[in-house]
C-alpha positions in Angstrom: 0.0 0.0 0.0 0.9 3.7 -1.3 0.4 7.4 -0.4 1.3 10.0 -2.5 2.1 13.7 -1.1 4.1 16.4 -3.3 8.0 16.0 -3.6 9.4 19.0 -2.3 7.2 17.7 1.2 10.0 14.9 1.8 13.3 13.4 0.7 14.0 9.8 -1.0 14.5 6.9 1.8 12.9 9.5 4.8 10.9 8.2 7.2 7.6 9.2 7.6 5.9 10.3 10.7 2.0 11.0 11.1 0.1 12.9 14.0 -2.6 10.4 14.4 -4.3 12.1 17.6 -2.9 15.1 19.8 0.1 13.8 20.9 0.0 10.3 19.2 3.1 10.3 16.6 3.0 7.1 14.4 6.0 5.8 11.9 3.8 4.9 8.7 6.5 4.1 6.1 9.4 5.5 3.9 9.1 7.7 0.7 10.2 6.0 -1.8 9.5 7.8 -5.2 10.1 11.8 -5.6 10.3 14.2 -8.1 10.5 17.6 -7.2 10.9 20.1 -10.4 8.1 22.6 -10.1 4.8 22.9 -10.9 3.2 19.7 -12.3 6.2 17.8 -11.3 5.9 17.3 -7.9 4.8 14.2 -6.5 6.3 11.4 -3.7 5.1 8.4 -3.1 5.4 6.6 0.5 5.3 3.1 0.6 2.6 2.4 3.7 4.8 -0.1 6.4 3.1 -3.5 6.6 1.5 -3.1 10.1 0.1 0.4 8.8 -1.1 -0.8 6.1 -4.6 -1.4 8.2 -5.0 2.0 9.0 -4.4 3.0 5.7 -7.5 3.2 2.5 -8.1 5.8 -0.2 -10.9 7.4 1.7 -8.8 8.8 4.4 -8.8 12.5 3.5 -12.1 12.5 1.5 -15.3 10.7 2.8 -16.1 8.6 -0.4 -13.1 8.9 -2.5 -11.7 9.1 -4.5 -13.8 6.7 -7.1 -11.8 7.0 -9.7 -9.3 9.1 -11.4 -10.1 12.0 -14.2 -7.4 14.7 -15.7 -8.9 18.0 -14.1 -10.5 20.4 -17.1 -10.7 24.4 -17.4 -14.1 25.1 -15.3 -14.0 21.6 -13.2 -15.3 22.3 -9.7 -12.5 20.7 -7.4 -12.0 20.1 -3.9 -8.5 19.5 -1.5 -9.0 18.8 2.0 -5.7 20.5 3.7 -4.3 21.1 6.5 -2.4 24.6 6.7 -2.3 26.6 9.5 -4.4 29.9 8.0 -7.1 28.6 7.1 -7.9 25.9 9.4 -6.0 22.3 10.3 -7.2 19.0 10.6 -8.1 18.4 6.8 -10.2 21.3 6.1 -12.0 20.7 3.2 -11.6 23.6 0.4 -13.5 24.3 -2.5 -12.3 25.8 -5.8 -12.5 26.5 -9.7 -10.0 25.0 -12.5 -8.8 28.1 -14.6 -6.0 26.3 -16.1 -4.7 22.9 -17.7 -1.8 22.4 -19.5 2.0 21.9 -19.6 4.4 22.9 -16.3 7.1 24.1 -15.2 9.0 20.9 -17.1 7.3 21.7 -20.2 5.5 18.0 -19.7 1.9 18.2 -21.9 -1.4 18.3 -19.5 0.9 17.4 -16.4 -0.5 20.7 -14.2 -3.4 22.4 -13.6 -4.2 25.2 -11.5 -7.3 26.3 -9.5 -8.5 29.4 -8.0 -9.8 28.8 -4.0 -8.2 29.0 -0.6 -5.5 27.6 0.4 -2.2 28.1 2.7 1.5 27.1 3.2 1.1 23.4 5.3 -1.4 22.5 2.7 1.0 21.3 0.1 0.7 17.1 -1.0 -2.7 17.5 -0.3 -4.9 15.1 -2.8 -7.1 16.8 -4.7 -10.8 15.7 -6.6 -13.5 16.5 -8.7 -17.2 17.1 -8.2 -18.1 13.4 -9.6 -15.4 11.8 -6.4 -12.3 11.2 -9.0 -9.1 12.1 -8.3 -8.0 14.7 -10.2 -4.6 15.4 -8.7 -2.4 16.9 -5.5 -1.7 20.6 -4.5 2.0 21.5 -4.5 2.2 25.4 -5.1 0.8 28.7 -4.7 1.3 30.5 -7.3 3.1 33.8 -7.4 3.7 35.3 -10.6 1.7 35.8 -14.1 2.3 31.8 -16.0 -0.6 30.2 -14.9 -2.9 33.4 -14.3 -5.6 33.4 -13.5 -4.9 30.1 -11.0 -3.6 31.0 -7.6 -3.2 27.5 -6.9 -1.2 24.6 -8.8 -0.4 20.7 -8.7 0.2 17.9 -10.7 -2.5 16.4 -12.3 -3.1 13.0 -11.4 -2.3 11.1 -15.3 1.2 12.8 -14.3 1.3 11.5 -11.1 -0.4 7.6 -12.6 2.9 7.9 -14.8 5.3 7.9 -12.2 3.4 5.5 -9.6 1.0 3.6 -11.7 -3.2 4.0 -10.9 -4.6 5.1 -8.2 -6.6 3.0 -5.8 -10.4 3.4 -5.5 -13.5 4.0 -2.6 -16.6 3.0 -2.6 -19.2 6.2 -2.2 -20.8 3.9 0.5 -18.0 4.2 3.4 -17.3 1.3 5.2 -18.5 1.7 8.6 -16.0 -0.8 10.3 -13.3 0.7 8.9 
């Protein structure tokens, strides 16, 4: 079992630690993939330890999702549940608006895509999804600057991100209650 958060969030081989309740630090596995050249190439993959791998299923950061995975589109309503300090902690979720799609900083075809909505600094590696539950992709910068205007926010889109890790796993839209 995987997790993905952005690159520039971790290094290759690091150990990574969660806060799973005030207080409660837990050792969940070890990144093991990352890229970390800008915008729509930022993305790092943790491989889950086996005795976390329990505690672990796609549904974690959005109730029901995601079901699926779809390339976000100019006008797609999309929504990141983060957890930066300004705007509130704990995987607030935050709605927002696709204004662009389209090549990154790398020059890669359709590998970002950038949003206008709220977000802060601590929110970065946060997955991202679509109105319909599919995942759509991770957040990784704000934007400052005029090349992806009129987004504020950016990531890599998530048939970037299937490139480098392979697909995504799925939820039902029905959670499981025992879980």
């Amino acid at each position: 079992t995987e997790i993905g958060t952005a690159g520039h969030c971790a290094n290759l081989g690091d150990e990574v630690t969660i806060v799973a309740a005030p207080g409660l630090l837990m050792n969940i596995g070890t990144v093991s993939l990352r890229r970390d050249n800008g915008i729509g190439d930022d993305f790092a993959l943790i491989d889950i330890y086996p005795a976390m791998q329990k505690y672990v299923n796609p549904s974690m950061a959005h109730w029901a999702g995601p079901t699926g995975s779809a390339n976000p589109r100019f006008g797609d309503a999309v929504v990141h549940s983060g957890h930066g300090l300004v705007i509130g902690t704990g995987g607030t979720p935050r709605a927002g608006l696709v204004t662009y799609t389209g090549p990154g900083d790398t020059g890669n075809n359709n590998a970002a895509y950038g949003w206008d909505g709220a977000a802060s600094p601590g929110d970065s590696g946060s997955g991202v999804r679509n109105a319909t539950g599919a995942a759509a992709g991770n957040l990784t910068h704000l934007v400052v600057g005029t090349d992806y205007l009129p987004a504020f926010i950016a990531g890599t889109t998530i048939s970037r991100m299937e490139a480098l890790a392979g697909p995504v796993s799925t939820a039902s839209l029905i959670p499981d209650p025992l879980f």
